[in-house]
Every structure is written in structure tokens, then in C-alpha cells.
C-alpha positions in Angstrom: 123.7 93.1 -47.2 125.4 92.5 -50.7 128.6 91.0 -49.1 126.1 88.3 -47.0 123.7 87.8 -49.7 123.7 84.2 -52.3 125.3 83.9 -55.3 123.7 85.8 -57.8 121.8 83.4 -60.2 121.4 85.9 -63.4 124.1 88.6 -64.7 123.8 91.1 -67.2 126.4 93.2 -68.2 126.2 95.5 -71.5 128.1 98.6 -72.7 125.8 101.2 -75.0 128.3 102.9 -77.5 127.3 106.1 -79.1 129.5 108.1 -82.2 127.1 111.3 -83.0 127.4 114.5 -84.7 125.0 117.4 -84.5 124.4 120.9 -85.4 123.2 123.6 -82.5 121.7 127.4 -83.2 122.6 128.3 -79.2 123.0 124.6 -77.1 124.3 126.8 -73.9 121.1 129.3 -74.2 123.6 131.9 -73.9 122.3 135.8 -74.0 122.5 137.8 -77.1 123.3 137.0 -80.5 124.1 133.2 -81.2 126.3 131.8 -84.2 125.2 128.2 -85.0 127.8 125.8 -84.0 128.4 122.0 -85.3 129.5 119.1 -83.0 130.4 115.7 -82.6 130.1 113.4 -79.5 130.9 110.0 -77.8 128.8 108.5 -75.8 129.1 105.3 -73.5 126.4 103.9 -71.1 127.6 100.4 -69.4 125.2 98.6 -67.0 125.3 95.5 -64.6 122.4 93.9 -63.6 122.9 90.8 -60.5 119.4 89.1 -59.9 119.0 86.4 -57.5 115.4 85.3 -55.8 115.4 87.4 -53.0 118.0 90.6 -54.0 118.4 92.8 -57.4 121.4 95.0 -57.6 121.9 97.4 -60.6 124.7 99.8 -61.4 124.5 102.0 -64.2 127.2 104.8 -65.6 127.4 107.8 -68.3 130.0 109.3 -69.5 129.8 111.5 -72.6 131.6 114.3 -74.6 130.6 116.7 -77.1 133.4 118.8 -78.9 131.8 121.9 -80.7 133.7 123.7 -83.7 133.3 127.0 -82.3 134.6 128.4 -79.3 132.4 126.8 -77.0 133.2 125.1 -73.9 133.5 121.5 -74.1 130.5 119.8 -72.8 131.3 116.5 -70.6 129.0 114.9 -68.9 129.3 111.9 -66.3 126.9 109.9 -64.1 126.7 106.1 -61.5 124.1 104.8 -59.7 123.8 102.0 -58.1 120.9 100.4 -55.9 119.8 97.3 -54.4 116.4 95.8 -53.5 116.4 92.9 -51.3 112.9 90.7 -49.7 113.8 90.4 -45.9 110.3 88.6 -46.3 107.3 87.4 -48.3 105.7 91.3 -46.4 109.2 93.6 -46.2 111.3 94.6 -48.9 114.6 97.2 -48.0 116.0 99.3 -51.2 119.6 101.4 -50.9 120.7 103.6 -53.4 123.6 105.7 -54.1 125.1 107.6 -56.8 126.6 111.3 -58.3 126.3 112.8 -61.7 128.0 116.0 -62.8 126.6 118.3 -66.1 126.8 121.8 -67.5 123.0 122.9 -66.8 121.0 123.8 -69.5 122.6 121.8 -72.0 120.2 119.1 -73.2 122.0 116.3 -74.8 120.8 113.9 -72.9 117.0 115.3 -73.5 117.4 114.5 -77.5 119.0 111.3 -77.3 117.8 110.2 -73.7 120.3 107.8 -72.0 118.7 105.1 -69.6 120.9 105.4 -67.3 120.0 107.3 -63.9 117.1 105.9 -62.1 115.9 108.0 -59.3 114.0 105.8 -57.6 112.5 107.0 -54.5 115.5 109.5 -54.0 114.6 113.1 -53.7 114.5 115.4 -57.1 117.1 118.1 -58.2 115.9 121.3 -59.0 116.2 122.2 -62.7 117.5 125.4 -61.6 116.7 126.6 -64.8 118.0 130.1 -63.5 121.7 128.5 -64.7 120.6 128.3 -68.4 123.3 130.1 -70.3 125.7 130.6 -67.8 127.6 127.5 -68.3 128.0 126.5 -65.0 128.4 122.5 -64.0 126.7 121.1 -61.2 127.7 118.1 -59.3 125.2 116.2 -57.2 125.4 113.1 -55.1 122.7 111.2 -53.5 122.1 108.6 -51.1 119.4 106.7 -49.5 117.8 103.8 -48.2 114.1 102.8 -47.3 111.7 99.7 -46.5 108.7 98.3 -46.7 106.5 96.3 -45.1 103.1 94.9 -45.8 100.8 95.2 -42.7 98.1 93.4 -43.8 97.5 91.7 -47.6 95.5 95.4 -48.3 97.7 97.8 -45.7 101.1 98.8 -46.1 103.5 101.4 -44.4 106.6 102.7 -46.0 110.0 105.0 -44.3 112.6 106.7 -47.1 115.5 108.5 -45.6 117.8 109.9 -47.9 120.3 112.9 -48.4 121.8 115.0 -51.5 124.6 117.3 -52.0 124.9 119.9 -54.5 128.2 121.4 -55.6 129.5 123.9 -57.9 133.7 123.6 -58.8 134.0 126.3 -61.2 132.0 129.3 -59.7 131.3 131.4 -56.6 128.4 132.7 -57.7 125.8 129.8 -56.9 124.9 128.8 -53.7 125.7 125.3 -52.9 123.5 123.0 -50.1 122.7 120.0 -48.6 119.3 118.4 -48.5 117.7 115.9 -46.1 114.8 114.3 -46.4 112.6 111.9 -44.8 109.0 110.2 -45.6 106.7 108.3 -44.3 103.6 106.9 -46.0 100.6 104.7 -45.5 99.0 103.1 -48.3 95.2 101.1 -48.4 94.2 98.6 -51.1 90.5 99.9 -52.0 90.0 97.1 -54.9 91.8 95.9 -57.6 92.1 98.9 -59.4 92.1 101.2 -57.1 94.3 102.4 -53.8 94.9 105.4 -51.7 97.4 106.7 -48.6 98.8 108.9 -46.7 102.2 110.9 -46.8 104.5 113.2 -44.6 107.6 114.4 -46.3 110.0 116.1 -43.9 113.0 118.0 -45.5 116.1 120.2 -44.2 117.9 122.0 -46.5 121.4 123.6 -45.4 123.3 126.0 -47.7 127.2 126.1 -46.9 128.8 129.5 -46.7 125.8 132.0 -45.9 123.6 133.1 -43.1 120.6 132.7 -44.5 118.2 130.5 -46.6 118.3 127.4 -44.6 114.9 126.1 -44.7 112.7 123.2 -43.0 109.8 122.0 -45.3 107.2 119.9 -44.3 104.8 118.1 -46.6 102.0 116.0 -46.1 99.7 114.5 -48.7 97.1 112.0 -50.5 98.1 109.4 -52.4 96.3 107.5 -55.0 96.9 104.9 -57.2 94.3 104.0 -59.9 94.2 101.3 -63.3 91.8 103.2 -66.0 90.5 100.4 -68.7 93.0 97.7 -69.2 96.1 99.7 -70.2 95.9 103.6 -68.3 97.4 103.6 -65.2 97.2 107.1 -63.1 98.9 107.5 -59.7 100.0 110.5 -57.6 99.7 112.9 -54.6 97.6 116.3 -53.0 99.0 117.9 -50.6 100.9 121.2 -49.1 104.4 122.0 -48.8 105.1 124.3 -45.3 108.2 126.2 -45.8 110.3 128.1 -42.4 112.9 129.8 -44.0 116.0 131.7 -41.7 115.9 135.1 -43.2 119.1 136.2 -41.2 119.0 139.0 -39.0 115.3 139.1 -40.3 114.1 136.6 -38.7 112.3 133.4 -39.9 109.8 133.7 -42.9 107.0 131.1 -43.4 105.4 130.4 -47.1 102.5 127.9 -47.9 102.1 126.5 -51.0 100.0 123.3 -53.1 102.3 120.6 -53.5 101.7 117.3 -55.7 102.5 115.2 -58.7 100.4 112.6 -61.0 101.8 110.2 -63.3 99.6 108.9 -66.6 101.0 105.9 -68.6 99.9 103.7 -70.9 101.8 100.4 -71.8 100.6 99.0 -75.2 101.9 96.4 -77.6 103.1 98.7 -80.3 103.7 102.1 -78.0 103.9 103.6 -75.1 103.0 106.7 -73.5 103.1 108.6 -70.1 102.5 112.1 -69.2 103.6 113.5 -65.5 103.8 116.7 -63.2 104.8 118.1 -60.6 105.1 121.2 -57.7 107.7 120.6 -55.4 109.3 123.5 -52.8 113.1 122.2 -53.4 116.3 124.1 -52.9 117.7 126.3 -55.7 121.2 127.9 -56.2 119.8 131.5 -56.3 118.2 132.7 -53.0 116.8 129.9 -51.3 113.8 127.3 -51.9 111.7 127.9 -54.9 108.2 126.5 -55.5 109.1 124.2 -59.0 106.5 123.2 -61.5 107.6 120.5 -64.1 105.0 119.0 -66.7 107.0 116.3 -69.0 105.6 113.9 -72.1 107.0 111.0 -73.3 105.4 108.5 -75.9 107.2 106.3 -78.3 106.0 104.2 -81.1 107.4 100.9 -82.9 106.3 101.9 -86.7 107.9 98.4 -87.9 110.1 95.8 -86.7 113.7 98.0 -87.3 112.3 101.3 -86.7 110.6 103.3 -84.3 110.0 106.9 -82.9 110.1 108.3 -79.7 108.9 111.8 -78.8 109.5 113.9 -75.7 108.8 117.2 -74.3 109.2 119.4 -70.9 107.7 122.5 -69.5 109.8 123.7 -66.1 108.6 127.0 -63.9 111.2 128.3 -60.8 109.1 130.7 -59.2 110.4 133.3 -57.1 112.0 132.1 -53.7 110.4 132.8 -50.7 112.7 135.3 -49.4 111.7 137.6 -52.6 113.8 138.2 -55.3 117.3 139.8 -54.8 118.4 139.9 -58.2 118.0 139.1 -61.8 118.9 136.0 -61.8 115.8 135.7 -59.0 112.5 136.2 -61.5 110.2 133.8 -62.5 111.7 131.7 -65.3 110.0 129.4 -67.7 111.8 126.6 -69.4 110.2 124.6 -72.3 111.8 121.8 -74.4 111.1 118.7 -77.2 112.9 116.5 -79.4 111.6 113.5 -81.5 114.0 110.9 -82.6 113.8 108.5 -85.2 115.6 104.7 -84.8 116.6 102.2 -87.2 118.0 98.8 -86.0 120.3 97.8 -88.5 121.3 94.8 -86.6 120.4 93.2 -83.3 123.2 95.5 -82.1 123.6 98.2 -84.1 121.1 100.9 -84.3 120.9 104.3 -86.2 119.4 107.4 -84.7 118.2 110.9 -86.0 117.0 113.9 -83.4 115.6 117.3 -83.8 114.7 119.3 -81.2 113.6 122.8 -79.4 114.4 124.6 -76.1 113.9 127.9 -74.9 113.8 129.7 -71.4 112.0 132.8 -70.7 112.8 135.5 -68.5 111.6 139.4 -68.5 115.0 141.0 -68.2 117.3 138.6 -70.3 117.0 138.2 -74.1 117.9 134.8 -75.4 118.2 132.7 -78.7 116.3 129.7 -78.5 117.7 126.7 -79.5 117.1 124.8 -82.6 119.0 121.4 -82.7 119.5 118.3 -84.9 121.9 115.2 -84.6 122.5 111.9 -85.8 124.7 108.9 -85.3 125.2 105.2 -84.3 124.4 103.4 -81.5 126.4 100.2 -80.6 125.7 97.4 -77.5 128.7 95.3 -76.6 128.0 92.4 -73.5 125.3 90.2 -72.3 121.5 91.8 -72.3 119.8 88.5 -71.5 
């Protein structure tokens, strides 16, 4: 489709540059006692945006490194993705996306100093998998997908998503890696101008390499909703149930039940913006099997004057226990809870200052753990065409 498709009329192509240094009590959450540990980090975020009338591509990158001055493993982190929407007609659009990223879990650089730079789309989550905090482990993933469209009627629509992720681990035997497939259909009615509704069936298959058990298929149907509150609130999201059939191994099959759904709230105002979302999602986990995971996150930023602004976020994660049971420690309920505010100053149309501060902790019954107290600032610097 790109290779057939017009010359692109519009091109946008811009390089983020980040210097920072910083100052961690525990940023692995490693167990035990913790000395605090200073840093210093480059970070660089290039994009490419091709618009023409009909298509939309957009590639985006990370790569980043921290160096801490205690004996600490070197945090690197790397990311691309790359989609495409394209209008086959005035009434069917078809998206295709693809992309990897690779990061020590439980590190959360990117959550104080949040890099625009993956865009999910309507690709499938990762699990936190906060059951990794504080063992230093990286994770590679890489996802694909593609879906369509189509507008049935000028108030009727029907929609088909396939996609499929892979989860790795190249430093450690300890984690199960998997594959997941999914695939959704959805229906969705125009009520009135404000106000819509649908239909969902989400149909997953998740395959773990290397074991005889855990492999799972999930199905998940739902309600959808999309409604405008006043003239700036929007709220959209889903009801349903996730049904889980898990191979137990010489066990046999176990089935679990469980509420499934998300919501989005956002507000878009002149001067700030907010938007507060959830979610419960059976997804596959690197420790025994699928997991039902609960995320809340915040976000809300503010433009105090014309050079400076201030953006807050903060994130509650739950991993409860799989549906086989738990087999080990690393199995328990875990809680993960995070936040950072950061403060910019625009020194120049290009150049921007930053300053962060921010919290995380994860609780577990059996493991003790040092929260983290963190606090960074550097320079932010845009090379290319943004227009």
C-alpha cells in the first residue's frame, strides 16, 4: 500500500535531543537496603511524519541511556513504530502497524520524563509484569497488526483488528516467554451527537515457548460507549467479561471468569489538559500463566505561562494471582504505584529546560523493598522540520 500510494504532500521530520542528570534512592526497586545512586542520561526521540489526502504514515524511535555512578547496571532503552492509515473510501479506512521496544522492567525513566514516542494504537497491551520489579531483567517485545473499517450506514459501523505480539527475555531463564494473538470484532451505533454505543468480541491465544502448560484461550466480549459530557469531557470505554481455558498440563484444562473493561475521561482545554483511564485485562504474564491486570493511570498538564508549564502523572498497577494458583513467590498479588510531576521552561522555540521529581513503590507480602524517591533535570533540544 505505501509503495502504490501518491506522493506524499506534507513531511515532517524532527529529532528530540535530551542531556539529563538525576539522582535515584532505589531506580531498580531492588530488595533490601538501597544506597542512593546519581546518573546522567542521553536521550534521542526522532520522528517522520508523511501525510498525503488519502494515507498518513508515521515512524517514531527511542533510544536512551542512563549511566549510574554506582554499581548498577546500565539502563538502555530502545523502541520504533511505525503505522499507516490509509481511506480506501469516503466509508472504509485500513490501519497497519508494527514495531519492538526493548527495557529493563521496572525502571521508570520514561514515566518522569515521558517520551512521545510509542503509540499503541489499537495493538494489544503488554502486561506490566510488575512481578519483574527489582530483578533487572529486560524484556523485548514486538508487535504487529492490521485492521479496517467501514462505515455501514452514516450512524453504523463495524470494525476487524488482527494483530500478534511476541515477548522475549535475552538474559534470563527464569521468565517465561510467549506469543499472543489476538483478534476483535466490534459494532458500533451513533445514538446522537453526543452519544454512541457497540458491541465487542475480543478473541486471544496465548502460547508460551518451552513448557507444557499455561497456554491459554481468552475470549472477551463487551459494551462499548462513547459519550461528550458539556463541551470539553469526553468519556468512552467498555463492560464486559474475559473467559479464560487454560492447559494445566497433565491436570487438565482450568477455566476462570472474570469482569473485564476499561474507560477513558479527558478533557482538552485551552490552557490544560487532563485525562484519567483504567483498566482489567486477563493478558499473559512471565510468571505462571495469564493474570487478571488492573491499571488506573492520571495525566493532566498545565501551560502556567507562555515558556513554562507543568505536567503531572501518576499510575496504580495490580497482577493478581494467575489462574493456575500461585507456584511461587514471585506468584502473589503485587501492587505497583507510581508519580512524577515535571516542570518545563522553553528557553527558545527549540530549546527547552525540564525538572522531575517523582515516587514509585511495589508491594508484595514476602519481599521487602525500598521505594523509590527520584529527581532529574536537563535539556531538551528539537533538530528538523515540526511543521
Amino acid at each position: 500500500m505505501i509503495l502504490s500510494a501518491p506522493a506524499f504532500a506534507e513531511t515532517q521530520f524532527y529529532t528530540d535531543v535530551s542531556l539529563g542528570a538525576g539522582w535515584s534512592s532505589n531506580p531498580y526497586l531492588q530488595n533490601g537496603p538501597q544506597e542512593s545512586t546519581i546518573s546522567g542520561s542521553v536521550t534521542v526521540i526522532p520522528r517522520l511524519v508523511l501525510t498525503e489526502d488519502v494515507t498518513t504514515f508515521d515512524l517514531r524511535g527511542l533510544a536512551r541511556i542512563e549511566e549510574f555512578d554506582e554499581d548498577l547496571r546500565t539502563n538502555t532503552a530502545y523502541g520504533l513504530s511505525a503505522s499507516v492509515a490509509h481511506s480506501l473510501s469516503e466509508r472504509t479506512q485500513l490501519r497497519a502497524q508494527a514495531g519492538f521496544d526493548g527495557s529493563i522492567v521496572g525502571v521508570n525513566s520514561g514515566f518522569f520524563n515521558p517520551p512521545d514516542v510509542i503509540n499503541e494504537n489499537f495493538l494489544p497491551p503488554v502486561a506490566d509484569d510488575i512481578g519483574l520489579n527489582g530483578t533487572n531483567q529486560r524484556r523485548t517485545s514486538f508487535q504487529g497488526g492490521v485492521g479496517i473499517s467501514h462505515n455501514i450506514s452514516e450512524v453504523d459501523s463495524i470494525s476487524l483488528d488482527v494483530s500478534a505480539t511476541a515477548v522475549r527475555f535475552g538474559d534470563s531463564v527464569i521468565q517465561d516467554e510467549y506469543n499472543f494473538f489476538t483478534q476483535n470484532v466490534g459494532y458500533s451505533r451513533v445514538l446522537s451527537e453526543t452519544t454512541s454505543i457497540g458491541a465487542s468480541v475480543g478473541l486471544s491465544q496465548v502460547n508460551y515457548l518451552n513448557q507444557d502448560q499455561g497456554d491459554s484461550n481468552i475470549i472477551s466480549p463487551s459494551i462499548t460507549f462513547d459519550q461528550q459530557i458539556g463541551p470539553d469531557f469526553e468519556l468512552s470505554g467498555a463492560v464486559g467479561v474475559s473467559f479464560a481455558r487454560v492447559d494445566n498440563g497433565p491436570l487438565g484444562k482450568t477455566n476462570s471468569t472474570d469482569f473485564s473493561g476499561s474507560f477513558t475521561l479527558c478533557r482538552q482545554g485551552q490552557t490544560n489538559n487532563f485525562c484519567l483511564s483504567g483498566s482489567r485485562q486477563t493478558l499473559p504474564s512471565a510468571f505462571d500463566g495469564v493474570r487478571s491486570q488492573t491499571s488506573v493511570g492520571l495525566g493532566y498538564t498545565q501551560k502556567l505561562s507562555r515558556k513554562n508549564d507543568l505536567s503531572i502523572n501518576a499510575g496504580y498497577s495490580r497482577s493478581s494471582n494467575p489462574v493456575l494458583g500461585p507456584t511461587q513467590i514471585a506468584t502473589e498479588t503485587l501492587e505497583y504505584v507510581r508519580g512524577s510531576a515535571t516542570f518545563n521552561h522553553r528557553f527558545q522555540d527549540r530549546i527547552t529546560g525540564f525538572i522531575s521529581v517523582g515516587y514509585s513503590d511495589t508491594y508484595q507480602r514476602s519481599i521487602s523493598r525500598e521505594a523509590n524517591t527520584q529527581a532529574s533535570i536537563g535539556i531538551r533540544v528539537r533538530f528538523g522540520n515540526d511543521q
